[in-house]
Each structure stands twice: as structure tokens, then as C-alpha cells.
C-alpha positions as CSV (number, residue, x, y, z in Angstrom):
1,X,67.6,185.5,36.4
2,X,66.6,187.2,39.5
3,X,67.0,185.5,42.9
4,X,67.2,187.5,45.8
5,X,65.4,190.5,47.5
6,X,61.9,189.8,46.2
7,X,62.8,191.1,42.5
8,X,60.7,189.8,39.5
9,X,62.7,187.3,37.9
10,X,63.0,186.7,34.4
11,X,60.0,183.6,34.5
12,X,57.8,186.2,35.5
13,X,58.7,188.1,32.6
14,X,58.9,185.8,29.9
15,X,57.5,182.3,30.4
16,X,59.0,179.4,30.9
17,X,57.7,176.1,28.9
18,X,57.1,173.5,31.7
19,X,57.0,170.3,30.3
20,X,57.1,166.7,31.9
21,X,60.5,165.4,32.2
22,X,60.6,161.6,32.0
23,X,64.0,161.0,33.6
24,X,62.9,163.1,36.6
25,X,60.3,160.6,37.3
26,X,60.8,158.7,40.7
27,X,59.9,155.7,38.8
28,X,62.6,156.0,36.4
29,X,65.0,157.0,39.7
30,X,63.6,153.9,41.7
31,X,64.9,152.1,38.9
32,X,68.7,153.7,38.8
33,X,69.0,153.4,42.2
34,X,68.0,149.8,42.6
35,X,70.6,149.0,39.8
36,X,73.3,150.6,41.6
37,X,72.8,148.6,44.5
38,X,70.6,151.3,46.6
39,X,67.2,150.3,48.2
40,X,65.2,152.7,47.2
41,X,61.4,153.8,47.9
42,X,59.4,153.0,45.6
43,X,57.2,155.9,43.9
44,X,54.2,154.7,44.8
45,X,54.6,155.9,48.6
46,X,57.8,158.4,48.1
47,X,58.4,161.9,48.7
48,X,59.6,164.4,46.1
49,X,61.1,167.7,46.0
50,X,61.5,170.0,43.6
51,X,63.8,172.7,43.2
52,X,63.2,175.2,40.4
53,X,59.6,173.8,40.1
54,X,58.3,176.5,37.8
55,X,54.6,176.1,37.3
56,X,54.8,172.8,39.0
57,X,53.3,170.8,35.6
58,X,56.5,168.6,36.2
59,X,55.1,167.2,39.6
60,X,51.6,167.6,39.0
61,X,51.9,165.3,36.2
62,X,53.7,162.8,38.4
63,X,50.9,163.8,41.4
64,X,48.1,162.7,39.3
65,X,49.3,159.0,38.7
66,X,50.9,158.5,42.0
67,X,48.0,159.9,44.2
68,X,50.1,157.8,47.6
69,X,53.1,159.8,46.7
70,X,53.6,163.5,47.9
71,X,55.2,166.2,46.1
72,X,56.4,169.6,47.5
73,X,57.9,171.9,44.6
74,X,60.3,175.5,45.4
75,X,60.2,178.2,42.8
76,X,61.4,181.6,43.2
77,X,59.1,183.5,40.6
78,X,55.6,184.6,41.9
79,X,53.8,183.9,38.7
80,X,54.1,180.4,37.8
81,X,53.8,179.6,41.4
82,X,50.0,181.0,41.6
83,X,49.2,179.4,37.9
84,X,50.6,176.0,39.1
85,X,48.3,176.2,42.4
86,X,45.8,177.1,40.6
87,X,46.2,173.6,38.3
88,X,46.3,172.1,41.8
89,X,42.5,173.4,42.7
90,X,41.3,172.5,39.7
91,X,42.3,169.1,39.9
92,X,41.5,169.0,43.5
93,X,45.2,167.2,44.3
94,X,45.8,167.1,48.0
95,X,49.1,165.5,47.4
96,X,51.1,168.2,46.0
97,X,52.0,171.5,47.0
98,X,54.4,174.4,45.7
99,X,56.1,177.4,47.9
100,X,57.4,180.4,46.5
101,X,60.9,180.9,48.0
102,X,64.3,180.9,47.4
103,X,66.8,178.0,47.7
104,X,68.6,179.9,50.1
105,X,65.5,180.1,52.1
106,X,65.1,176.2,52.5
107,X,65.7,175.6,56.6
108,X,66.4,172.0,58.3
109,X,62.7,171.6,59.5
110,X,61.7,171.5,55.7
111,X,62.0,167.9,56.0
112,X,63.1,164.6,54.6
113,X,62.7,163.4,50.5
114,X,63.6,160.0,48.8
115,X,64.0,161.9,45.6
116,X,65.1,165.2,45.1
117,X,64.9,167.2,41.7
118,X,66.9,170.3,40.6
119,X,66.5,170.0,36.7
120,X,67.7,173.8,34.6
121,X,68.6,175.2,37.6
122,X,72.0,174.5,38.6
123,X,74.0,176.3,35.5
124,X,71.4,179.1,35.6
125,X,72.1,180.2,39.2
126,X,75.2,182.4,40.9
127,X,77.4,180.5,43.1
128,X,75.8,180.8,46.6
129,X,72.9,179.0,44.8
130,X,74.2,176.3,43.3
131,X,76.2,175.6,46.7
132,X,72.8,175.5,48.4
133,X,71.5,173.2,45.8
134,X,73.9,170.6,46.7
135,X,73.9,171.5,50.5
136,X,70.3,170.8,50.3
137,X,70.6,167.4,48.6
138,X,72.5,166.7,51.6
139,X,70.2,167.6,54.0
140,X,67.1,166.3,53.2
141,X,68.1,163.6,50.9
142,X,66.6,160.2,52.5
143,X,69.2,157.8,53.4
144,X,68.8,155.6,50.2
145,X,67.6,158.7,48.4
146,X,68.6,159.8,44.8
147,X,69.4,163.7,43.9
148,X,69.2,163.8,40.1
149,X,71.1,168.2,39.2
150,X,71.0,168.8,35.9
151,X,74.0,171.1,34.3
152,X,75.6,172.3,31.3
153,X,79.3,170.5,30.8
154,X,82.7,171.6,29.0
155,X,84.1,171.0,26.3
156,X,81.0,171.3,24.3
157,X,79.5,174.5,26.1
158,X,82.5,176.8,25.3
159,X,80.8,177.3,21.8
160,X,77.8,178.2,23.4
161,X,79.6,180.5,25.8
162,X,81.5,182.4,23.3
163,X,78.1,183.2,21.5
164,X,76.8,183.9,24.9
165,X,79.4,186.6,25.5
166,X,78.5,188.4,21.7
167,X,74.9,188.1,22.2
168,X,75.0,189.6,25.8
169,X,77.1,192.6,24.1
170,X,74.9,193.7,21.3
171,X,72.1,193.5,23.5
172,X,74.0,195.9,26.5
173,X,71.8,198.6,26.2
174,X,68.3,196.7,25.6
175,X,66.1,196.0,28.8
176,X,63.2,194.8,27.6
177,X,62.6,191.4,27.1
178,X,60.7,191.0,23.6
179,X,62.9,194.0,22.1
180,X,65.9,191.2,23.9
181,X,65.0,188.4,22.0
182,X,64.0,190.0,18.8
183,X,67.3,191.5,18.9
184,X,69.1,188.2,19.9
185,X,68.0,186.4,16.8
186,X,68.7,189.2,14.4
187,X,71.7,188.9,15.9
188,X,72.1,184.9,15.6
189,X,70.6,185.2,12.1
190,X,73.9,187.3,11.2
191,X,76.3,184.7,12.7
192,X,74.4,182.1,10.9
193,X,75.3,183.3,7.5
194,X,78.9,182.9,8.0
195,X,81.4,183.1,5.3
196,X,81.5,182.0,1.6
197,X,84.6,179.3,2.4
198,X,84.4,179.3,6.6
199,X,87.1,177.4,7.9
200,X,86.4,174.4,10.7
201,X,85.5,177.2,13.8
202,X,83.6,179.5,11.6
203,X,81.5,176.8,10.4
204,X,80.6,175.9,13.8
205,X,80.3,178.8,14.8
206,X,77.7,179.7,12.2
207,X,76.0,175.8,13.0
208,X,75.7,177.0,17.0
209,X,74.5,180.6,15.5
210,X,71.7,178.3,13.3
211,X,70.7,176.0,16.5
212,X,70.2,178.5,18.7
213,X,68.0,180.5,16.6
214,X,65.1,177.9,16.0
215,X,65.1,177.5,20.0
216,X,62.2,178.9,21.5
217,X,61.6,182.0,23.4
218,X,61.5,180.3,26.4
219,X,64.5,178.2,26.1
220,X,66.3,181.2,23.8
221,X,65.5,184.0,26.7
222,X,65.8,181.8,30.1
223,X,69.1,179.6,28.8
224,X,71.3,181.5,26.0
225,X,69.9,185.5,27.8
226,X,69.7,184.5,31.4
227,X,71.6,186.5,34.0
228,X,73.5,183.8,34.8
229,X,75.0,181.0,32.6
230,X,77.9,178.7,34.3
231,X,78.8,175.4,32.9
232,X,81.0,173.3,34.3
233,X,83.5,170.2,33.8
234,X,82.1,167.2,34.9
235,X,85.1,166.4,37.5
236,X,84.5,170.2,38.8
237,X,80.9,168.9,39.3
238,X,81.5,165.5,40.8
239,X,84.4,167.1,43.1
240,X,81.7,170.2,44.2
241,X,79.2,167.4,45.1
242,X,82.0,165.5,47.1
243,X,82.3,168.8,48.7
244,X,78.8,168.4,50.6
245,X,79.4,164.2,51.0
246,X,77.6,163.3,47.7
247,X,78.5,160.6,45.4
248,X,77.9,160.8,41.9
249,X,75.9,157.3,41.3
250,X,74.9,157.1,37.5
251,X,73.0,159.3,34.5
252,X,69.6,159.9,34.6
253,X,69.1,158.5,31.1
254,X,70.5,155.1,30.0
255,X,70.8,156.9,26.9
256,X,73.5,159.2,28.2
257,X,75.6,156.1,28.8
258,X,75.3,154.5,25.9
259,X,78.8,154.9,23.8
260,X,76.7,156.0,20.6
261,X,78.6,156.9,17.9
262,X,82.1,156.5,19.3
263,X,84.6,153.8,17.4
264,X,85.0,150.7,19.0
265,X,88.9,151.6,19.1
266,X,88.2,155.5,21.1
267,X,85.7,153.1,23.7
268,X,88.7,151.1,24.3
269,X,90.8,153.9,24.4
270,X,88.9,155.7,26.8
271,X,88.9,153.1,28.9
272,X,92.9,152.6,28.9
273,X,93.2,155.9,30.0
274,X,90.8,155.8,32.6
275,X,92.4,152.8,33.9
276,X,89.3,151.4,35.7
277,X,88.4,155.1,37.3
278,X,85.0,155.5,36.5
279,X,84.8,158.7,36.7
280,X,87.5,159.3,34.6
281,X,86.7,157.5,32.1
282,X,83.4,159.5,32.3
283,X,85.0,163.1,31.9
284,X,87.4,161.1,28.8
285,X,84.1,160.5,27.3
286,X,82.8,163.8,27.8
287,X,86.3,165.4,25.8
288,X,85.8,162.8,22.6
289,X,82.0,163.6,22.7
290,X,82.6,167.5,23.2
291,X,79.2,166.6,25.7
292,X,77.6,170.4,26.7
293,X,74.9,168.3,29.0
294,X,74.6,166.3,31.6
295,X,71.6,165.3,34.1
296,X,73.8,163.5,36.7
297,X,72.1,161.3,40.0
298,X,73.6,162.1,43.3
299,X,73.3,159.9,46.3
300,X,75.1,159.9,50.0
301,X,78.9,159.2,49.9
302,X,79.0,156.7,52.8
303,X,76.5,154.6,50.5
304,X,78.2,151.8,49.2
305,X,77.6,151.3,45.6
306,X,77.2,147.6,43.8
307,X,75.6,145.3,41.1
308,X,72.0,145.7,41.8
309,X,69.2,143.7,40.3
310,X,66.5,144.6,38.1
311,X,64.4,141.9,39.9
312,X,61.1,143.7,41.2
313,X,61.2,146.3,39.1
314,X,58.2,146.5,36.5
315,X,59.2,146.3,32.7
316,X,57.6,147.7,29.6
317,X,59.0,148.3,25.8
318,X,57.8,150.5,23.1
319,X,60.4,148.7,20.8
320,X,59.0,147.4,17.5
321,X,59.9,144.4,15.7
322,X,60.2,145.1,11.8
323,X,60.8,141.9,10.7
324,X,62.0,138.8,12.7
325,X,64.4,139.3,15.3
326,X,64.6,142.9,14.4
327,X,63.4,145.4,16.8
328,X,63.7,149.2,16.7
329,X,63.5,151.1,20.2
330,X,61.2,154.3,20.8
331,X,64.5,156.3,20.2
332,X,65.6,154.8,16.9
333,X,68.4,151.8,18.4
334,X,68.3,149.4,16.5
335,X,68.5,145.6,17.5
336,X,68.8,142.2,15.5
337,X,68.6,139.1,17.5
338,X,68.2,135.1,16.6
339,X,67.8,133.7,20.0
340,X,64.3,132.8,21.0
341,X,64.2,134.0,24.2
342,X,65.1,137.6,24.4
343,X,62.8,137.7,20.8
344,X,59.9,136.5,23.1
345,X,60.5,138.6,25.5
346,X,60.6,141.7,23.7
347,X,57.4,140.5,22.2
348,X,55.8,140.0,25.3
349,X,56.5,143.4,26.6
350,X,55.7,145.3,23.7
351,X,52.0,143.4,23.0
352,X,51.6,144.3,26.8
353,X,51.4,148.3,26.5
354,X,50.1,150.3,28.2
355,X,50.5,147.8,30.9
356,X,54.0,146.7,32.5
357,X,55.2,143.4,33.6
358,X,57.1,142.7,36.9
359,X,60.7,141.6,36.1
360,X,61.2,137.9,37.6
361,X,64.2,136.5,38.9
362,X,64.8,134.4,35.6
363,X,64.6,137.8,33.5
364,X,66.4,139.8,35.3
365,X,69.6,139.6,33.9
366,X,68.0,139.3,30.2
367,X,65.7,142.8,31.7
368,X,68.9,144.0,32.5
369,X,70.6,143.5,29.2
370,X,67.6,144.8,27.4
371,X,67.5,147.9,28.9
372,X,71.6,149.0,29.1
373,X,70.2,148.4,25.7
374,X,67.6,151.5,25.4
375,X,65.4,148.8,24.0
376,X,63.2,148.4,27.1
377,X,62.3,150.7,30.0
378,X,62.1,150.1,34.2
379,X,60.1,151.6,36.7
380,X,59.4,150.9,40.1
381,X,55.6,150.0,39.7
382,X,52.9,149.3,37.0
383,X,52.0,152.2,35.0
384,X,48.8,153.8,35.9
385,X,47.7,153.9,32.8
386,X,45.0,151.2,31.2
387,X,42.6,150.1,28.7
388,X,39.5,151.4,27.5
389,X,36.9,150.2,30.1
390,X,33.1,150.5,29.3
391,X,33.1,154.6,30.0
392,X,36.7,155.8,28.8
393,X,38.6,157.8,30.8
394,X,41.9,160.2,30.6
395,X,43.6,161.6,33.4
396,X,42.2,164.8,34.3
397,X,45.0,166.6,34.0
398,X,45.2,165.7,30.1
399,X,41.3,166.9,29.9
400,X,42.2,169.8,31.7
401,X,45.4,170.8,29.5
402,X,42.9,170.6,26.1
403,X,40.8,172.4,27.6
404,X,42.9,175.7,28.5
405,X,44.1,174.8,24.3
406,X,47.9,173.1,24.9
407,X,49.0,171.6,22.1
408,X,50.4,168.7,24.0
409,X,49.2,167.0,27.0
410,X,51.2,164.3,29.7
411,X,50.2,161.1,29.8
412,X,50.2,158.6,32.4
413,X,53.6,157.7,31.6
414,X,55.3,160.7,32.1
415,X,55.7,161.7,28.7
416,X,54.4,165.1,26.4
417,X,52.1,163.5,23.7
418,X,51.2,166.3,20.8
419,X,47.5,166.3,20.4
420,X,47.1,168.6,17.6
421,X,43.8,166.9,15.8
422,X,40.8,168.9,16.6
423,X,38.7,165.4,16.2
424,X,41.4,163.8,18.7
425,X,41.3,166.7,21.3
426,X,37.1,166.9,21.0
427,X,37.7,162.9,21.9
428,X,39.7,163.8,25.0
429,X,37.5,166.4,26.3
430,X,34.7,163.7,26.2
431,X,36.8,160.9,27.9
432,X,36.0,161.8,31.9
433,X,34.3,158.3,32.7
434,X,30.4,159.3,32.1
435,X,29.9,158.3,28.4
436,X,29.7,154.6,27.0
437,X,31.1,154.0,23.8
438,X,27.2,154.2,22.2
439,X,27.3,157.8,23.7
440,X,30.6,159.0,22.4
441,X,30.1,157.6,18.8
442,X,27.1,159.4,18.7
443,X,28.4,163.0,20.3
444,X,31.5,162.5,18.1
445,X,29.4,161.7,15.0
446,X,32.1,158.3,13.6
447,X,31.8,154.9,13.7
448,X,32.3,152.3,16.1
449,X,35.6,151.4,14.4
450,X,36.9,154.8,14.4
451,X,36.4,155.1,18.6
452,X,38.0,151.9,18.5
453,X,41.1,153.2,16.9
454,X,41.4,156.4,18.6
455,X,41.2,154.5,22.0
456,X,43.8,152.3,21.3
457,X,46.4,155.2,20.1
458,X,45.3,157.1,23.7
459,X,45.6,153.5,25.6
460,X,49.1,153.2,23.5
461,X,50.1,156.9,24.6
462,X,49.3,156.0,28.2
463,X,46.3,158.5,28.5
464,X,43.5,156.2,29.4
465,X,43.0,156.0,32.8
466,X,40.3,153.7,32.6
């Protein structure tokens, strides 16, 4: 990729999918940060920047529910800057705006965020921009501000990088882009096949080969083809950021902390070796999971990390409950209680949806429980999504994204939701607040009972804005 001297980068070439991305929310940062001990802005009045913004959907999404909040985003590549401010207009969203420039370009009057976003950027980029990255965390981090940098991590990349390196030779002498990625998976088809009896590398070899072919072009030509390609170690990371007076203060995603699939006996070993170092015991997890990813949250060194509270924050669950005392989160943890409490409390969160609940000072430490769980999820305010009122309404941006024919659209919550129904998308693109229920049962031609259903999986989703 492409990032000095005014040269077309590669995401003007190829396009790059721009989805929402849930742990990049400020909601979901608010929440981090309070737990850590931080005192955070909430989203509802913060500031956000976003480096590597692409297209922008990624803070337009978030722009659209949090119309107090502002949003500036910073992408090199002319093209998905003028299609993201074209979104804008036709939204008519005065809280958002995104500048076609380089990192490198970003001065000290740019201003001050409470949460900053560099998400695929910071392994993609040569050194003098990844350094800027961090320096401009720094910079115009707020004091109790949160820097989440995404990166690809050793062990686990070093299969990725080996293919890297025969991919990028058989496709030396091609230039152009489709011939590039038609050629890569002819290539990673090859690999794939392997050996009749493949030992333990040539098997995973082949299994990386296999993985990387079903990616798509986007993530195939701007991740595995990209000019540049850098993982790093997570100490090199944490010691880089250290570099420009930044702390490493948590993961983005609970679910990156969560010792899944490791043996009771390699947790505890882990933590024997790490002898009470955090952050060693975090690179000792990364060797016994052979982790290639991580999207790590960054805050000011002098800040003085503790036991925060989830007190204040606003609570919701998509867990179901399978039989009694048996709950299964939206990721597939599963949960078996007896107690009555935290049963009625999942129960109350999960009959709740769309809506949230505000976490009280007698739940908090059951909240907090719950969701070093992954069985419930905090945010710093009540979702904006709602109900069906008496005229239905979706966000415009999810009206908007049917329209131009994406197969998915972003809810309210922050999340891709795959409308692929033609009924279902002719639903949406009905839903802007002008019809009454009489009116859309008659333009969609089904029952009263049919509408019904369809607005409670959209009110589920956290599409309906009203």
C-alpha cells in the first residue's frame, strides 16, 4: 500500500470491505476504560478519530446513533474518501467528517479525542507510519482517553509470513491487481493440496494455504498482497508504545481474554512463569496460543490503572437460556447456573432487548462477573435502538445501504446484520417513519402477524429506530 507522494494506493485500486467494527465502538471503549479504573467520556458527547478510516462506514455507523458525538476520520486513498462524504450528504450528518491525508501529515492544531481508532493499519504500514500512529495517540489522546491499534502478533503470523514471502515471488512480475489475485489463489490452491502423507508443518502449511484462499479479495489483496506486511511480538508492541509514554491498558474484546481452550494446568502455568507480570503472562499466552492477532487499548503512561466498577455503565445480553439455568452467549459460551440471582438477572437483560439497563450498585459486581464471562455486554449509554412505535422506523443509514443493494446493513448496535430476504429488505426500505402498520401490511401485501414478526427480529437486531 501506497502512502506517500500523492500515489494511488492499493484501496483505490481494489476495494476495501468497510464494515462496522463492534469493539471500536466508544461505547464498548467507555466501558474498558471505566473497568480499568479510567474516567472516561462517555459516547454520547465524545470525540473520535479515526485513522485508516477508509470509506468512513465504521464512523458513520457510530455518527448516526450518537448524533452529540463527533467523528473526524484520516484516510490516505482519494476514493473511498469522496464515497464516504458522499454517505455523509446523503444522510445529511453534520457530526462527522473525513480528510484525505496521510498520518504523517496529522499536525498539533488537529486537536484533542477521547477515543482514538487505528484498526488494519498498524501491520500494513512502513515504519515511519506506524511510529506516527503511536506518536499521534500521544498527542491528541484526551487525558482519560483510550487508543485501541490493532496488529498482527508472532508466533502465530510466521505461517502467514512464510506464505507471504512465496506468494509475493510467483507474483514478481505481475502488476495488475485482478491478474494479482487470480494468480495468488492459483497459487494458494497449489499449496493447499499438499502431500499424500504431509508431516505436522506441511499440513499446516497446506491448512494456511486453504484459509487464505476462501478470504476475500479485499482482505486477500489489501492483507496477504499489501506492500507492506509487519507483525510483531506483543512485548515489541507494548515496549514501542512505551516508547511514546503509552500504557498498554486491556484487549478490545473480552473475548480475547478469555483463556478458551487452554488446560486448567498451562493457565496456571502461565501464570507461574509470569510471576504476577501482566504483561508477561500476556505474551506467555500468546506463545501457547500461537495468537497471529491482537486489537490492544492504549492509554497515557502516568495514568494510574485500578479495579474499576461497572456501576453506571448500561447492560444488555443476547444470551439465551436453553433450559433452566442454562444460558448460551451470542458467541456460543456456554453457562449453567443454580443460583437465583444471576438466573434472574440474565433473564432480565435478555427479555429487555433492544433496550439496555443501567448497572446499579448492587449488580455491579454480579454485571461484572457476567461479562468477564462474554455472557453479557457494557456500554456507556442506552442503545439507540427501540421498539416498533406506531410508524416504524430504521436508521437511515440501514435504508440507505438496501437501497445502494448491500447485502448487510449496521444496526443501531454497532453490529453487520445480513439482510438477504428480498421481502425483508422491501420491509426496510418502507420503514422511514411515514407508514402505520395498516399501510405497510397493505404495500407489503402479508398479514398483520407477519409485520408483527418481522418487526420484532429488526427491533431484536437493533434496527428500529422508532
Amino acid at each position: 500500500m501506497q502512502y506517500h507522494g500523492g500515489v494511488m494506493t492499493a484501496h483505490d485500486q481494489i476495494a476495501y470491505q468497510n464494515s462496522p467494527i463492534l469493539s471500536t465502538h466508544p461505547g464498548r471503549l467507555f466501558a474498558k476504560a471505566k473497568l480499568a479504573g479510567l474516567r472516561p467520556v462517555p459516547e454520547d458527547r465524545c470525540r473520535v478519530l479515526e485513522l485508516g478510516s477508509n470509506a468512513g462506514e465504521n464512523l458513520i455507523a457510530m455518527a448516526v446513533a450518537l448524533p452529540s458525538a463527533e467523528f473526524v476520520g484520516v484516510e490516505l486513498a482519494e476514493k473511498p474518501v469522496r464515497r464516504g462524504r458522499q454517505t455523509i450528504a446523503a444522510l445529511g450528518l453534520t457530526n462527522i467528517r473525513l480528510e484525505r491525508m496521510d498520518v504523517l501529515e496529522i499536525g498539533a492544531d488537529f486537536g484533542r479525542f477521547d477515543y482514538i481508532i487505528a484498526h488494519g493499519l498498524y501491520s500494513w504500514t512502513p515504519p515511519a507510519a506506524r511510529d506516527r500512529i503511536l506518536a499521534v495517540a500521544r498527542r491528541h489522546m484526551g487525558p482519560q482517553g483510550v487508543t485501541l491499534v490493532s496488529y498482527n502478533t508472532f508466533p502465530g503470523s510466521h505461517l502467514r509470513m512464510m506464505q507471504r514471502e512465496m506468494l509475493l515471488h510467483y507474483l514478481a512480475n505481475e502488476e495488475n491487481p485482478r491478474r494479482r489475485l487470480d494468480r495468488a489463489r492459483e497459487f494458494l490452491k497449489v499449496l493447499a493440496m499438499g502431500r499424500p502423507e504431509m508431516d505436522t508443518l506441511e499440513a499446516a502449511v497446506a491448512a494456511q494455504a486453504e484459509e487464505t484462499a476462501e478470504r476475500t479479495d479485499s482482505a486477500l489483496y489489501h492483507d496477504d498482497l499489501c506492500d507492506h506486511f509487519e507483525p510483531v511480538y506483543f512485548h515489541q508492541f507494548v515496549a514501542h508504545a512505551a516508547r511514546h509514554d503509552l500504557q498498554y491498558l486491556g484487549d478490545a474484546s473480552i473475548m480475547d481474554s478469555l483463556p478458551q481452550n487452554l488446560a486448567p494446568e498451562t493457565m496456571a502455568a502461565v501464570k507461574e512463569m509470569a510471576a504476577g507480570d501482566r504483561l508477561a503472562e500476556q505474551q506467555y499466552l500468546d506463545f501457547v496460543r500461537t495468537r497471529r492477532f491482537r486489537r490492544t487499548l492504549l492509554c497515557h503512561a502516568e495514568v494510574n490503572l485500578g479495579e474499576g466498577s461497572a456501576e453506571g455503565c448500561h447492560a444488555s445480553s443476547y444470551a439465551r437460556e436453553k433450559e433452566d439455568g442454562v444460558f448460551i452467549s451470542k458467541s456460543g459460551l456456554r453457562m449453567t447456573t443454580t443460583h437465583p440471582a444471576p438466573i434472574g438477572y440474565l433473564r432480565r437483560l435478555s427479555s429487555l432487548l433492544p433496550h439496555s439497563e443501567p448497572v446499579s450498585a448492587g449488580d455491579a459486581a454480579l454485571a461484572l462477573d457476567f461479562y468477564k464471562m462474554g455472557m453479557i455486554e457494557l456500554r456507556g449509554s442506552p442503545s439507540a435502538a427501540r421498539a416498533a412505535g406506531e410508524k416504524p422506523c430504521v436508521s437511515a443509514f440501514a435504508r440507505l445501504q438496501v437501497e445502494r443493494g448491500d447485502q448487510q446493513v449496521t444496526s443501531l448496535g454497532h453490529l453487520s446484520v445480513e439482510i438477504a430476504d428480498e421481502s425483508a429488505r422491501k420491509l426496510l426500505q418502507l420503514l422511514d417513519g411515514t407508514r402505520d402498520r395498516e399501510q405497510l401490511c397493505r404495500e407489503l401485501r402479508c398479514s398483520a402477524e407477519h409485520l408483527e414478526q418481522g418487526l420484532s427480529h429488526l427491533a431484536r437486531c437493533e434496527l428500529l429506530a422508532g
